[in-house]
C-alpha positions as CSV (number, residue, x, y, z in Angstrom):
1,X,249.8,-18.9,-243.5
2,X,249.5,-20.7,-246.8
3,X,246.3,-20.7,-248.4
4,X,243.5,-23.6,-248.1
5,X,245.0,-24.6,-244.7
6,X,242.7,-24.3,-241.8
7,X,243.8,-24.3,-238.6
8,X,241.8,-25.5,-235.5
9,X,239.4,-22.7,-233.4
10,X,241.1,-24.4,-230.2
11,X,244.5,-23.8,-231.0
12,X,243.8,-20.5,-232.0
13,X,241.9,-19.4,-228.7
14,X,244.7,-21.2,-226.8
15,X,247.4,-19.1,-228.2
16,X,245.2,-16.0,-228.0
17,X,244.9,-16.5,-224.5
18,X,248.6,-17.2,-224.1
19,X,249.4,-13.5,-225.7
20,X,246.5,-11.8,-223.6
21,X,247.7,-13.4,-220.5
22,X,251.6,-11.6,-221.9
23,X,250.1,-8.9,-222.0
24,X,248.1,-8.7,-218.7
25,X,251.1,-9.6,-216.6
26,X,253.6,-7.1,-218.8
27,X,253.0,-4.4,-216.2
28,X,252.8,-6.7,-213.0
29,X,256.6,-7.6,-214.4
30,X,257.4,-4.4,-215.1
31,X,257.0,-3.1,-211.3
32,X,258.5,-6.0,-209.9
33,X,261.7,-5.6,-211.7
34,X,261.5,-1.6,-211.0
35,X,261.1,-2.6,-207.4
36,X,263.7,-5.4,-207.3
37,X,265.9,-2.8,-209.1
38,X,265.0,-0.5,-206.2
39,X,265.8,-2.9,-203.6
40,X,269.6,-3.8,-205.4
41,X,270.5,0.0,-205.5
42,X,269.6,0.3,-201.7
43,X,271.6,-2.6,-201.1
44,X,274.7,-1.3,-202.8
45,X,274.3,2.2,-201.1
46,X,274.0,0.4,-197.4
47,X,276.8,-1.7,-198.4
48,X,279.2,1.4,-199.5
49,X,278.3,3.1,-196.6
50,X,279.3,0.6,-193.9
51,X,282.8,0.3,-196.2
52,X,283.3,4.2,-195.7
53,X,282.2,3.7,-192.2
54,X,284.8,1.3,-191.7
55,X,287.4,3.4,-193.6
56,X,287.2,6.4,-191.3
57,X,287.5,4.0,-187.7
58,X,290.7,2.7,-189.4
59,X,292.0,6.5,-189.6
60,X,290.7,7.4,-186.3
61,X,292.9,4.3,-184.8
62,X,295.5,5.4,-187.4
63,X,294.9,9.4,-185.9
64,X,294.8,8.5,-182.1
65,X,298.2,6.0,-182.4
66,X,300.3,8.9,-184.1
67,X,298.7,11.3,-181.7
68,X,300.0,8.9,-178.7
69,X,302.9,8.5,-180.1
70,X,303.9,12.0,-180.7
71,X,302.5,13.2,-176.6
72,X,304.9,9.9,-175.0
73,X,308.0,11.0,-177.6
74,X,307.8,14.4,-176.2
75,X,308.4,13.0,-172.6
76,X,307.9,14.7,-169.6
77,X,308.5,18.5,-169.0
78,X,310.8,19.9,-166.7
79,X,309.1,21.0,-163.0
80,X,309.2,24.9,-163.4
């Protein structure tokens, strides 16, 4: 600040209680994001796990469609 300016006592307790109100809500913030953070990597490991779920009932169709397919190619066996 230059010298022999003044500046007014109200604009300097409003911007004093602009930084301490900052500061007050910094950790509030801080949590929220850690939980929102939280909340996304839950997501994401829900999300991947219904993808592999859905993976592995593909092979079992894949599995049991070969497996029919190999027991009808083989026909029936000869009456002993």
């Amino acid at each position: 600040m230059a010298n022999g300016t003044s500046v007014n006592p109200q604009v300097v307790d409003a911007v004093t209680a602009v930084d301490m109100n900052v500061v007050g809500a910094s950790p509030a913030m801080a949590m929220g994001m850690l939980f929102q953070l939280g909340a996304d990597a839950v997501g994401l490991a829900m999300q991947n796990a219904t993808a592999i779920q859905n993976g592995m009932a593909q092979v079992t169709v894949a599995l049991v469609s070969t497996s029919c397919a190999m027991i009808v190619a083989q026909g029936p066996k000869a009456p002993t």
